[in-house]
C-alpha positions in Angstrom: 8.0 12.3 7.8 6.0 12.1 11.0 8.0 11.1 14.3 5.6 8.5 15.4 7.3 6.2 12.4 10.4 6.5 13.5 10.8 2.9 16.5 9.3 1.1 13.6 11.8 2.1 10.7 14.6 -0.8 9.9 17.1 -1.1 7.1 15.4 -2.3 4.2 19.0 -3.1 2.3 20.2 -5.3 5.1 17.3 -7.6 5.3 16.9 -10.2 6.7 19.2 -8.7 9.3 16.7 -5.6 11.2 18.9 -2.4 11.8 17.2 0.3 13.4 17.6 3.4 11.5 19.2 6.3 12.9 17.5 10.0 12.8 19.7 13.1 11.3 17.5 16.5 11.3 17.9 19.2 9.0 14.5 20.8 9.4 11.8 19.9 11.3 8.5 21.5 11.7 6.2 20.1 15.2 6.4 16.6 14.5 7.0 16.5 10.9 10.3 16.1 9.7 11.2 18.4 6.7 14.3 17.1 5.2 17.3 14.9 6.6 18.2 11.5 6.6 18.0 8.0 8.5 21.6 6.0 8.6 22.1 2.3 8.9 24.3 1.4 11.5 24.7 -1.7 10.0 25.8 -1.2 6.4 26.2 2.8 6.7 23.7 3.7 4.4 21.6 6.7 4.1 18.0 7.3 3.1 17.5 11.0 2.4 14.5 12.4 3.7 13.2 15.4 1.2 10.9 17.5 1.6 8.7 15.6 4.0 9.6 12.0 2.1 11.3 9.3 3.3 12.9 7.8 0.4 13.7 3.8 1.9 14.4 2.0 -1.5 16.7 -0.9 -0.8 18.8 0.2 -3.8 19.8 2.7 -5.8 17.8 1.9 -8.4 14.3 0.2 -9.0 12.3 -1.1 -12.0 8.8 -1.0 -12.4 7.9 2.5 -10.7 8.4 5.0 -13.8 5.6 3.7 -15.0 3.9 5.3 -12.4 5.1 9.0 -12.0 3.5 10.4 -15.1 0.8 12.6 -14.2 -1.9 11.4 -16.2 -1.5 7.6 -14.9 -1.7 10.0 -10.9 -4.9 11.7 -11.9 -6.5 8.1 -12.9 -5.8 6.7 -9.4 -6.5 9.5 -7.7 -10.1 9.3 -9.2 -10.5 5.9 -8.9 -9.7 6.6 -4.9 -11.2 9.8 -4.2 -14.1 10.0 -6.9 -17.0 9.2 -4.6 -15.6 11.8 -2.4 -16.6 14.6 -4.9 -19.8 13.2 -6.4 -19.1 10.5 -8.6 -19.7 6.8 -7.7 -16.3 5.5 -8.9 -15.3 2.9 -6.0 -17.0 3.8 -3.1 -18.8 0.5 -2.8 -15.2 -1.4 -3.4 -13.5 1.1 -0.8 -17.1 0.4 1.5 -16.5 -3.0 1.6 -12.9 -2.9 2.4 -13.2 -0.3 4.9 -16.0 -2.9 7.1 -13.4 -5.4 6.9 -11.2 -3.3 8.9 -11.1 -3.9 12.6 -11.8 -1.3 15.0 -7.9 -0.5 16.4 -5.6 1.2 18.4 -2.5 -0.3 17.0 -0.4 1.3 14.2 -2.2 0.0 10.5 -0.2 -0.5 7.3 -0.8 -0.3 3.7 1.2 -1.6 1.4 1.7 -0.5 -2.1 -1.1 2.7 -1.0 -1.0 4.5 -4.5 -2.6 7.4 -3.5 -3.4 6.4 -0.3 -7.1 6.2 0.5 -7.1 2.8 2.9 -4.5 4.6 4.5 -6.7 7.0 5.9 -10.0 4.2 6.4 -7.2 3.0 8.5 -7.1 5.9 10.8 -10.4 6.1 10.7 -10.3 3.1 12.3 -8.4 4.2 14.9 -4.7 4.7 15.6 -1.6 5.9 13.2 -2.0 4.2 9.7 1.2 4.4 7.2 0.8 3.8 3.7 4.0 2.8 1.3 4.6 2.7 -2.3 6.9 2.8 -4.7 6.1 5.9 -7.0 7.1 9.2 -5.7 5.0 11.2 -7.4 2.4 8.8 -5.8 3.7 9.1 -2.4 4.0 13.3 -2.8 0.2 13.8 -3.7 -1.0 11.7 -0.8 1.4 13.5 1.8 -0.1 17.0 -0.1 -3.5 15.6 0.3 -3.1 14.8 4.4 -1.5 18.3 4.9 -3.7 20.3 3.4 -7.0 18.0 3.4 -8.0 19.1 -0.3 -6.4 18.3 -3.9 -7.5 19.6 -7.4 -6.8 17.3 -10.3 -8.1 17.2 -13.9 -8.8 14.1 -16.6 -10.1 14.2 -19.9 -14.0 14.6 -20.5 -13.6 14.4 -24.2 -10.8 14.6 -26.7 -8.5 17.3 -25.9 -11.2 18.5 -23.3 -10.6 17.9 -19.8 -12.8 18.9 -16.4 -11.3 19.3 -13.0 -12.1 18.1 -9.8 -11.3 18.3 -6.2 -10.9 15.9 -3.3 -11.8 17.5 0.1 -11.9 15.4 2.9 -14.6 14.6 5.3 -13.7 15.3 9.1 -14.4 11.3 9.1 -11.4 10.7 7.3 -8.5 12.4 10.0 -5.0 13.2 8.1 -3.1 14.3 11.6 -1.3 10.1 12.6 -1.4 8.9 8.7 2.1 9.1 7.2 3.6 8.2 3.3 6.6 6.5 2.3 8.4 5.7 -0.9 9.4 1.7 -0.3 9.5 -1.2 -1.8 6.5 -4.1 -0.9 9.2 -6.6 -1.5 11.5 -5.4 1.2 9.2 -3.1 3.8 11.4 -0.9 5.9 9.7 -2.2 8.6 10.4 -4.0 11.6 9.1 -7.4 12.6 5.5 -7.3 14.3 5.0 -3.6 14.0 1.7 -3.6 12.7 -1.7 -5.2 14.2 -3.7 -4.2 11.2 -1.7 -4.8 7.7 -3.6 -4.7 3.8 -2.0 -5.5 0.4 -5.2 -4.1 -2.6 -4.8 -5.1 -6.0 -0.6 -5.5 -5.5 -0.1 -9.1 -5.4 0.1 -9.5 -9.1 1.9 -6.5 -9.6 5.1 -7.2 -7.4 7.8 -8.9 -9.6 7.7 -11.9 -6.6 4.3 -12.1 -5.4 5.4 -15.0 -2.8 8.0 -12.8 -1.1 5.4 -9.9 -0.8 3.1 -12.1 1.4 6.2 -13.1 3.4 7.0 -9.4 3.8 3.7 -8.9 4.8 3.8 -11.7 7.3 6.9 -10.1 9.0 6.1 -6.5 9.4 2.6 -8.4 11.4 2.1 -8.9 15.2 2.0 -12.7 15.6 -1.2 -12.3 17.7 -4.4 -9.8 17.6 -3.7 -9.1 14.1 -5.6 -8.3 10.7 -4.1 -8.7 7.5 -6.9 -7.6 4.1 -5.6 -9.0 1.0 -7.4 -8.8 -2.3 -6.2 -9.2 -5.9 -7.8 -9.7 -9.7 -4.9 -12.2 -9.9 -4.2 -11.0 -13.4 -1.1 -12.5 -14.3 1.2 -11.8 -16.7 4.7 -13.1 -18.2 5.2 -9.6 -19.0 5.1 -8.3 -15.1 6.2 -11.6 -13.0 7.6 -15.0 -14.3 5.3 -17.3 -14.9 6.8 -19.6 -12.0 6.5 -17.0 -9.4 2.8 -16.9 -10.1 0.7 -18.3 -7.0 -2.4 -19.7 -9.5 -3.4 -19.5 -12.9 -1.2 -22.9 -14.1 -2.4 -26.2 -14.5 1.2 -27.4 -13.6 3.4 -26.5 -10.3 3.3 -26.2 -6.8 0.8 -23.1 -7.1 -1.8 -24.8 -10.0 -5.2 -23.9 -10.0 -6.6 -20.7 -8.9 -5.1 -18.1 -6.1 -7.8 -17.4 -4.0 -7.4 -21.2 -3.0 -3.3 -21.1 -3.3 -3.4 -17.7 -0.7 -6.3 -19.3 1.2 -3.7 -22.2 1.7 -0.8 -20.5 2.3 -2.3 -18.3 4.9 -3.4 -20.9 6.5 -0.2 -22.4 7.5 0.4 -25.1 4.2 4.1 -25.7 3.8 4.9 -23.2 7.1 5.8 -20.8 4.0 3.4 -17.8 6.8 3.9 -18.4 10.4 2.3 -18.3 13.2 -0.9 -19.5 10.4 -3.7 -17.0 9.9 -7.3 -17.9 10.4 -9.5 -16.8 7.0 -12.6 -14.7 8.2 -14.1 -13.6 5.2 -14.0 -13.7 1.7 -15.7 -11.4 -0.5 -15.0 -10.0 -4.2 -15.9 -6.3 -5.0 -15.5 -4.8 -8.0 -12.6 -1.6 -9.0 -12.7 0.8 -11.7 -10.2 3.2 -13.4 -11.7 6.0 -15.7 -9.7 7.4 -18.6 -12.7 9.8 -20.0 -15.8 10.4 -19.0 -17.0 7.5 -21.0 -14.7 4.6 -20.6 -13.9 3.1 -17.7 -11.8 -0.3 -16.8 -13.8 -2.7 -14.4 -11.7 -5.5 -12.7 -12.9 -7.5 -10.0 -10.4 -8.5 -6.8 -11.0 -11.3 -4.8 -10.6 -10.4 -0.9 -9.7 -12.3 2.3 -9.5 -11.3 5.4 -7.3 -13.3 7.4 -7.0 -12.9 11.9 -4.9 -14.6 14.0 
């Protein structure tokens, strides 16, 4: 874990209540801390750190990651961020799109929910430290492996039982030395209030078992002025994921009916003083995401996108 995270690291169990975490070293190598631990002073908790990972879970356990860690499900979202960086189209007009929206920026950038963490480094690109959190490990360890050593080989199947590899080396536009991963939860960032000017949240929103408290996370961890927040979602909702009440659109009852884009378009905006200071909405554009499983299927969603200042 690079030092530069450290004054911006809180308890995530003790929220809303912000205790700074406190720093025990093992090993360290320059700025990069190897293994160790952060301690709450508040509820005496420890997050280890292992092997470069800062593991800030708010509990002990969490549901909904496993799903996540196997390596086939990692290989299809490593293509479906990296693929246009080793000849394939894949999302580079999605990630294109995204990346224009972000401001030019010296401040420190968050992603939330990075997967495999390619915003994360369009956010150093535009300028300043970028961290990127999610809650998979095994996501978390092949984005950390991708910064260090700025190339990753991974394989998918072509046809059948037959596979073909490929490998993600990246551009000197795309620096890896201020971008740092973490395993946390979106719903309870380990993060303290207005540490970021530049925050995004891609295709989470209807992943997160409480979509509404996501946003307010999001919210908190942002500067109340000079800030950027890049949301975008394919809002598909499902009973399965989130209960149906916590959904923000796709009823024709409740205090979120009708569609999302005009629920979050609302709620950004100050309605109900849910998100405060309110956010201004400067753009609004959809683009397009796709996941290959072989060489010839691939999933095509679209996500909605604002980008909201203030």
């Amino acid at each position: 874990m690079k030092e530069f995270l450290l004054p911006h690291l809180i308890c995530p169990t003790c929220l809303p209540k912000e205790h700074r975490l406190e720093l025990s070293v093992r090993r360290q190598t320059g700025d990069d801390i190897i293994d160790g631990s952060l301690r709450c002073p508040g509820c005496g908790r420890r997050f280890a750190i292992e092997d470069g990972v800062a593991i800030l879970l708010p509990g002990a356990e969490n549901e909904g990651h496993w799903r996540y860690e196997e390596s086939e499900t990692l290989n299809r979202y490593l293509w479906s961020h990296y693929a246009d960086l080793h000849g394939a189209d894949g999302n580079a007009a999605a990630i294109a799109a995204w990346a224009g929206a972000l401001g030019r920026t010296g401040d420190i950038s968050l992603d939330a929910g990075c997967s495999v963490g390619r915003i994360v480094f369009q956010l150093a690109a535009a300028g300043g430290p970028a961290v990127g959190c999610d809650l998979s490990l095994s996501f978390v360890k092949a984005a950390r492996r991708l910064a260090r050593d700025r190339r990753l080989k991974y394989s998918l199947p072509l046809e059948g039982n037959l596979r073909e590899t490929f490998e993600i080396v990246l551009p000197e536009t795309l620096p890896s030395d201020h971008v740092e991963f973490v395993v946390a939860d979106a719903l309870r960032l380990p993060f303290a209030k207005g540490s970021f000017g530049q925050v995004s949240s891609l295709n989470v929103l209807d992943r997160v078992s409480y979509p509404l408290a996501h946003l307010y996370e999001m919210n908190r961890v942002s500067r109340e002025r000079d800030a950027r927040f890049l949301l975008a979602s394919p809002f598909s909702w499902t009973s399965s994921d989130i209960p149906e009440e916590r959904w923000l659109g796709g009823t024709a009852t409740g205090p979120y009916a009708g569609r999302a884009v005009d629920n979050l378009r609302a709620l950004l905006e100050g309605k109900g003083k849910v998100l405060a200071p309110p956010w201004r909405i400067a753009e609004a554009i959809s683009v397009q995401w796709h996941m290959r499983s072989h060489r010839n299927h691939c999933e095509t969603f679209t996500s909605d996108t604002l980008l909201a200042v203030r």
